[in-house]
N, C-alpha and C positions, 0 to 999 in steps of 0.2 A: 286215740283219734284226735282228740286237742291237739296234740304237736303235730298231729302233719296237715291239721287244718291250719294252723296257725304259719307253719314253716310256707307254705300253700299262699298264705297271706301275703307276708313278705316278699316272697320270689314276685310276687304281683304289682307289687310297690317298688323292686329295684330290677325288675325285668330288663329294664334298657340298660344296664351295668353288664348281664349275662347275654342278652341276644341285641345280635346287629339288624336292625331292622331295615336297614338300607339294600343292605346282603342277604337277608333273609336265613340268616343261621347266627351258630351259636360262637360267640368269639371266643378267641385265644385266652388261657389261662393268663398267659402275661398283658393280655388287655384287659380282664378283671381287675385283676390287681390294680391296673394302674386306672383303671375309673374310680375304684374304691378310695385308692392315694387323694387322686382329685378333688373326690368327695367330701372324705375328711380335710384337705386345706381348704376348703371352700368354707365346711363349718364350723371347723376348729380353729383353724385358720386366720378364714376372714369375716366371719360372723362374730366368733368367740374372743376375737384380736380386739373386733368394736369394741364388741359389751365390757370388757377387760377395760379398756382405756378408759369407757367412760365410769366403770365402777371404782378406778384409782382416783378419779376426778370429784367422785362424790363421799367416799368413805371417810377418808383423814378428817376432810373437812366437819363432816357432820359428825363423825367418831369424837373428837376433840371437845366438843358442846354439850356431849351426851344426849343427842341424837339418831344414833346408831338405826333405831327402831324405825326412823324417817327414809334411813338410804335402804333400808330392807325392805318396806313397804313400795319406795319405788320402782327397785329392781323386781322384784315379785309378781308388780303391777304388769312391766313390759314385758317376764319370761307369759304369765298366763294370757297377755295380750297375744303376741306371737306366736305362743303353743295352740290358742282355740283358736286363730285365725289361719296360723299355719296346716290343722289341719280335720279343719270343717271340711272342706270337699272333699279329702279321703271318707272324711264320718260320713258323707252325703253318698258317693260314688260307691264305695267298701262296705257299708254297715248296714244302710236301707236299702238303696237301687244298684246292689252289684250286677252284671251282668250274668251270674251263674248263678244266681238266687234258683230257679227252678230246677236246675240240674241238680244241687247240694239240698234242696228242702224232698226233691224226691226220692235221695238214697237214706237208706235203713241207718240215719244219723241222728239221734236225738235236737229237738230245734238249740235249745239252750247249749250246746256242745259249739254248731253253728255262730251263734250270738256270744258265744265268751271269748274264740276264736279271735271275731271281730271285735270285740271290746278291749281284745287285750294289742291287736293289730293299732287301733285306734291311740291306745295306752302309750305304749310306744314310740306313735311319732308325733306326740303332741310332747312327751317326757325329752322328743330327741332337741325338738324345736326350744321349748322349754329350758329344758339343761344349758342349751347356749349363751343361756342370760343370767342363767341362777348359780350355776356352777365355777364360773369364773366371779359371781358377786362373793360367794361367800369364801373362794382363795382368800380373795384379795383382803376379805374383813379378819381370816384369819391372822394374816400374814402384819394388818395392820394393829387389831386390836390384841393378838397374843391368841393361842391354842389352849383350850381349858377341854377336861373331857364335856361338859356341858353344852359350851359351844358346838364341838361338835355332832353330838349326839343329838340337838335341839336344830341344829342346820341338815342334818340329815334328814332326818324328822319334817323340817319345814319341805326340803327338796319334796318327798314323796306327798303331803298337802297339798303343795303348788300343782303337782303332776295331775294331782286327783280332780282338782278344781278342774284344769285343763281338760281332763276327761269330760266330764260332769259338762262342761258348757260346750265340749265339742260337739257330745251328743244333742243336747240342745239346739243348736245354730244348725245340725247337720239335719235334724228333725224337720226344723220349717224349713231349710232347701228342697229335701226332697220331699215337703207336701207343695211346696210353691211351685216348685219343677214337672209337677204330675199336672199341673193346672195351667200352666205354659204352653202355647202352641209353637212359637220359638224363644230356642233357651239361649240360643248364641247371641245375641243383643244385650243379655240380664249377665251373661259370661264375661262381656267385653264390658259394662258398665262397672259391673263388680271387680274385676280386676283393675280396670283406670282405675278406680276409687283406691285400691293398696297402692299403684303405682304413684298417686298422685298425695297419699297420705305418708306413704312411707319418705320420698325425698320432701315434702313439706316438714315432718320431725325433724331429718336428717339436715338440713341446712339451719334449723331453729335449736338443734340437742345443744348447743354451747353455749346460747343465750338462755335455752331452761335452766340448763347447770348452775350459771353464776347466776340465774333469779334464784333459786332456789337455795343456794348457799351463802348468800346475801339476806335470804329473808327467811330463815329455816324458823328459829324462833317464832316468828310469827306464824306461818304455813304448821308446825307444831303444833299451837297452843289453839288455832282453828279444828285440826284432824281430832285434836282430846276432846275439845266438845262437843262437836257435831256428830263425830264420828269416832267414839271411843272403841269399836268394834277394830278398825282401820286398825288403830295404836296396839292394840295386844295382837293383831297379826304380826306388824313389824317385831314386835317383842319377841318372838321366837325366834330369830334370827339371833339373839343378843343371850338364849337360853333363862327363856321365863320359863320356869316350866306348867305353871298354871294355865298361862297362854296355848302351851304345846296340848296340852290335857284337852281344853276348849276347842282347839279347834280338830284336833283330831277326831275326836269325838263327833264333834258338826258333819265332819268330812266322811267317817265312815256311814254316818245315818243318811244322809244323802246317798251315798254311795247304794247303799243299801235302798233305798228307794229307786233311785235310778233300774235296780235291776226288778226290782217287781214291776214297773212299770213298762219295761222293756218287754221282760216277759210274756205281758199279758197285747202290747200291739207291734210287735217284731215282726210278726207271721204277718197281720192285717198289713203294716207298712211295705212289708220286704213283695209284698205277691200283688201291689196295688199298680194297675195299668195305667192310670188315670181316668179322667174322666172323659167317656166314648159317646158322642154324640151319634144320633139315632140318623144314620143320612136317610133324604128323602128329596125323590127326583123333580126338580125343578123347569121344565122347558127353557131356555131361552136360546135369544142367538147370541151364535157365536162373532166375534169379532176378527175380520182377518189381519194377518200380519206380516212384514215384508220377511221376507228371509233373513238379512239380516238385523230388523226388531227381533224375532224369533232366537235368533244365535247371542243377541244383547240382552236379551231376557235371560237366557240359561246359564248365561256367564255373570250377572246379576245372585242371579238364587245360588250359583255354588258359594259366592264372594260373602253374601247375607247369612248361609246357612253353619258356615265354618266358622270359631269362634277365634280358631289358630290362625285361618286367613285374613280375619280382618284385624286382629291383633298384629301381625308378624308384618305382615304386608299393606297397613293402610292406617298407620298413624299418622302420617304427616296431615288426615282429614281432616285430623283435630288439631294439628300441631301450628297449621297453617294458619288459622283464625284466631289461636288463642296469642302467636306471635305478632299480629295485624293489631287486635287488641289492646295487647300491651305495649305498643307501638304508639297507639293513639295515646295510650295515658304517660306516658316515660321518653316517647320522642322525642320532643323538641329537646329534652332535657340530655339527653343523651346527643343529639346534633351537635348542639352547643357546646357540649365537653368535646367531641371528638373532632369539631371544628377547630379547636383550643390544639389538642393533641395535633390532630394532621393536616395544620396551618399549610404546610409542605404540597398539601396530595390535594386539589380541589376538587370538589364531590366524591371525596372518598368515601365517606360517609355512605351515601344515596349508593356506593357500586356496591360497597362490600353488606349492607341492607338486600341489596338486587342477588349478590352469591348466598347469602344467606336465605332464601325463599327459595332459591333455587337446590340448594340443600335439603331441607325441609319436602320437598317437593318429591328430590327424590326418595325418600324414606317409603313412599307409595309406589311398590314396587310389585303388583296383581300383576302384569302383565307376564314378569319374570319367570313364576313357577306354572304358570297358567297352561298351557301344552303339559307338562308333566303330571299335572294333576287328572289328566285327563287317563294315565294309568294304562290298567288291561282294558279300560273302556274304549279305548283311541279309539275303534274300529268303529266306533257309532258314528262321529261325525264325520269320520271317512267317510262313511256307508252312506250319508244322509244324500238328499238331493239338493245338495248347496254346496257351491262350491269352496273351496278350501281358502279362497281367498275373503270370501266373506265370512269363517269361521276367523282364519286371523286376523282380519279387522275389528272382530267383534271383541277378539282377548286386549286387545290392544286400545280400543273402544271404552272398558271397562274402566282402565288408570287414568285414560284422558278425563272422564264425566270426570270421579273423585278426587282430582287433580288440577283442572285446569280453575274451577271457580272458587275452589278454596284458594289458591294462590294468587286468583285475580284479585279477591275481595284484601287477600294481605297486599297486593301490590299500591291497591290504591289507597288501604292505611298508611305504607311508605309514604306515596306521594303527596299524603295530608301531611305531613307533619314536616319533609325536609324541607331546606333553607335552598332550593336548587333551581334552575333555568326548568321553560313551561317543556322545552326538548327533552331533558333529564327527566325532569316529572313522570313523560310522557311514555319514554321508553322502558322508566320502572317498572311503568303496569304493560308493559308489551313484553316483554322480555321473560320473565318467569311463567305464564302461560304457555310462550312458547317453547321454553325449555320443558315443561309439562308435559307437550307431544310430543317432542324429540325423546325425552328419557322412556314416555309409553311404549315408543314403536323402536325403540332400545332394547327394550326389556323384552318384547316378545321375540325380536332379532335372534338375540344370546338364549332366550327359551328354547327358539327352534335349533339354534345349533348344538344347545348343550340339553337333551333331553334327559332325563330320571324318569322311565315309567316304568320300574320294577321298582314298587315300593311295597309294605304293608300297613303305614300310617303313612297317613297325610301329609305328619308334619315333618318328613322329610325330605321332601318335594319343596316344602314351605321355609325349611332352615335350613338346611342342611344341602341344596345341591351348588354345583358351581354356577348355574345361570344367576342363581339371586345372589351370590355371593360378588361375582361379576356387576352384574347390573348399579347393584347398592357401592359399591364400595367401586365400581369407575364413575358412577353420576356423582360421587362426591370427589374423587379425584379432580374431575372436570370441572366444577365449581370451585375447590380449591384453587384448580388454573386460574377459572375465571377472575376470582378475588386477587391474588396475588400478581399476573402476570402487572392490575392494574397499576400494584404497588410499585413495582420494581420496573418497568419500561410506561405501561398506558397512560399514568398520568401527566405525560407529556402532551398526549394527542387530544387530551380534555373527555372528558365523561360520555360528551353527547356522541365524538363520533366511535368511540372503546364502544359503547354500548349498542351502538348502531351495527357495526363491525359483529357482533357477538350475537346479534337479535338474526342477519343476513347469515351466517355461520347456523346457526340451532335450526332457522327454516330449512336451509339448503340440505342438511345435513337429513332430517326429517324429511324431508321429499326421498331423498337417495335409497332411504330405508324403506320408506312406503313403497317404493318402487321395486327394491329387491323383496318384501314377501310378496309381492303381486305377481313378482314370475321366478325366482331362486325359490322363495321361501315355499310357495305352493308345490313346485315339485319335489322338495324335501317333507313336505308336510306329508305327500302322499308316500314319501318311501319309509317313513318312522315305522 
């Protein structure tokens, strides 16, 4: 019964490998394979290539010092970071709040059968996350320091520690998600914070991994001689890598006793975690009144709550909300300094600067792209707002409605950081902040345009309506086409005609263009909305 719960497990975790969920069946053998292929260059590949490079960068060096124990400690550090980060929401989603927890706790299964299933589920993809960092470190230390049976039998040794650790703190981390997730009224805000935070921690490492490098191989001796005394626990971990075996003894030991707690303590609130609904407040009927609302407030409200309640939606479809202010920002503090260089550079191109700033917002702008899957998300349910007493033209204004709010004031608020800080005419300035707003509506009433013509409503996840169809594919990658134009045509012919009237030209162009559109869903798009 373990193995087919466990096989059970897996198939759940690379489900999108075996079924097409676009197509609603099960794909071709020679499409397995080749996701699989994928898969592995992905992690072998290009995760494994990383960690590789950077474990050749730190080994020699600190191998050479007798330091060995410092690059093992490091690398260890990053495979357990990545293994318990990589895969808490499985521990979270898979181990406490799985979806079939009631279905599997009501058949003649013993619980702990259940719970090793998932432990060892867990095991796995935290060993697979893991391995990517640990498994190319200790190649490389063989390869550099020489092959002794010790080494390897004490790096083996460490590989399965480091996995266990990874266990051990998956379940932990996984624990408080899903006691903080039962106490949550919406999770998809805490979904979309918590992922920006990897998104924004992981390229923060990854542009600073070079400059840790040579700190750290510049001051290892010292960085050393701190880890001995404060943290002499730290130093015999790295030491197994290097085959201490007093170290290997201690910590395996630690690891199996924890280990071993970890399952009594499982044990005993598995069933209370796994069957918990949250916390159900007691409703109790209140009078008041109601407040009315126009039809299309109505249709802007419910295209609101699908955009807030989806975690994929507002991840996939509406980063530029952040991306726009954080770019305005940084603008105010790094502007002028950047003017200045690129005044130097495109002495040639006058207010180049201030346009290619203006295609850049406009960029950004489009990244916010709700409008695009917006009609398709609306699925086997289309028939409702068909059905409603509102016309279909106030339905698409309202999907279209949605990218404009999230869209047009973020990019107004970057436009007029631009025009704080360039060195340009009060005309230039002006048209800064005029211009990317208005490309803002044009690319809205864009995206709903290509929504309607290219619908997806046979889906069985969401999130292929959201990645996966051609309207967003279209929408995202011709609004940047089109800024592309914008930037470059200035380069290569508009900077003849001077900035104020390029951008004037371009500001008359994005309106016109947007009226044309608003016009065709008012009478094209409505009678197609009714034939979907």
């Amino acid at each position: 019964m373990l193995k087919v719960l466990l096989k059970k497990q897996l198939a759940e975790v690379f489900k999108g490998y075996f079924f097409d969920a676009k197509k609603n069946k099960m794909r071709s053998k020679g499409a397995i394979v080749l996701w699989f292929i994928l898969f592995v260059v992905l992690m072998v590949g290009v995760l494994g290539g990383m960690f590789t490079m950077m474990a050749v960068g730190l080994c020699d060096p600190l191998n050479q010092v007798g330091m060995a124990w410092l690059y093992f400690l490091i690398m260890c550090g990053i495979a357990i970071l990545l293994g318990a980060f990589g895969s808490v929401f499985n521990t979270y989603s898979g181990l406490y709040l799985a979806k079939d927890n009631d279905l599997l706790l009501s058949l003649p299964i013993p619980v702990r059968t259940v719970m090793a299933a998932r432990l060892i589920n867990v095991y796995l993809l935290g060993a697979m996350y893991s391995g990517v960092v640990l498994l190319p470190a200790l190649i490389v230390y063989w390869v550099v320091a020489g092959v002794t049976a010790a080494r390897v039998i004490c790096g083996v040794l460490l590989l399965l520690i480091v996995t266990t650790i990874v266990l051990l703190l998956s379940c932990v981390l996984g624990w408080a998600v899903a006691k903080i997730s039962l106490k949550l009224k919406n999770k998809s805000f805490i979904t979309v914070l918590i992922s920006l935070a990897f998104i924004g921690a992981y390229y923060f490492f990854y542009f600073k991994a070079n400059d840790l490098i040579q700190d750290i191989i510049l001051n290892a001796a010292v960085y050393g001689e701190k880890v001995k005394g404060a943290a002499y626990g730290l130093y015999l971990f790295g030491r197994i890598g290097e085959g201490d075996w007093p170290a290997v003894a201690i910590f395996t030991g630690v690891t199996a006793l924890l280990s071993a707690l970890l399952w009594i303590v499982m044990s005993r609130s598995f069933l209370r975690v796994a069957t918990s609904t949250g916390a159900v407040k007691k409703a109790r009927y209140v009078e008041k009144q109601a407040r009315e609302n126009s039809p299309f407030g109505a249709m802007l409200t419910k295209e609101f709550a699908r955009f807030t309640s989806s975690a994929n939606y507002m991840l996939n479809c509406g980063l530029g909300v952040l991306l726009l202010p954080a770019m305005g920002i940084l603008l105010l503090i790094k502007g002028r300094d950047l003017d200045m260089v690129f005044s130097i550079l495109l002495a040639e191109y006058p207010d180049a600067f201030a346009v290619l700033l203006c295609a850049m917002l406009c960029l950004l702008s489009a990244m916010n792209d709700t409008a695009a899957p917006s009609v398709s998300l609306e699925g086997k349910s289309l028939w409702i707002p068909q059905s409603l007493p509102v016309s279909a033209k106030t339905v698409l204004r309202a999907k279209a409605a949605v990218q404009m709010i999230v869209t047009v004031l973020p990019a107004l608020f970057a436009a007029i950081c631009v025009a704080l800080v360039i060195e340009a005419s009060p005309a230039v300035k002006a048209l800064v902040c005029v211009l990317p707003p208005v490309y803002a509506v044009f690319s809205a009433l864009f995206g709903t345009v290509i929504g309607l013509k290219m619908p997806l409503l046979n889906w069985t996840n969401e999130i292929t309506p959201i990645k996966q169809s051609g309207a967003v594919a279209v929408a995202l990658f011709g609004g940047w086409g089109i800024c592309f134009a914008f930037g470059g045509l200035y380069m290569l012919i508009g900077h003849r005609i001077g900035a104020t009237p390029y951008l004037l030209i371009w500001t008359v162009l994005f309106t016109v263009a947007a009226l044309v559109l608003l016009r065709w869903l008012d009478t094209r798009g409505v009678k197609a909305f009714a034939e979907l």
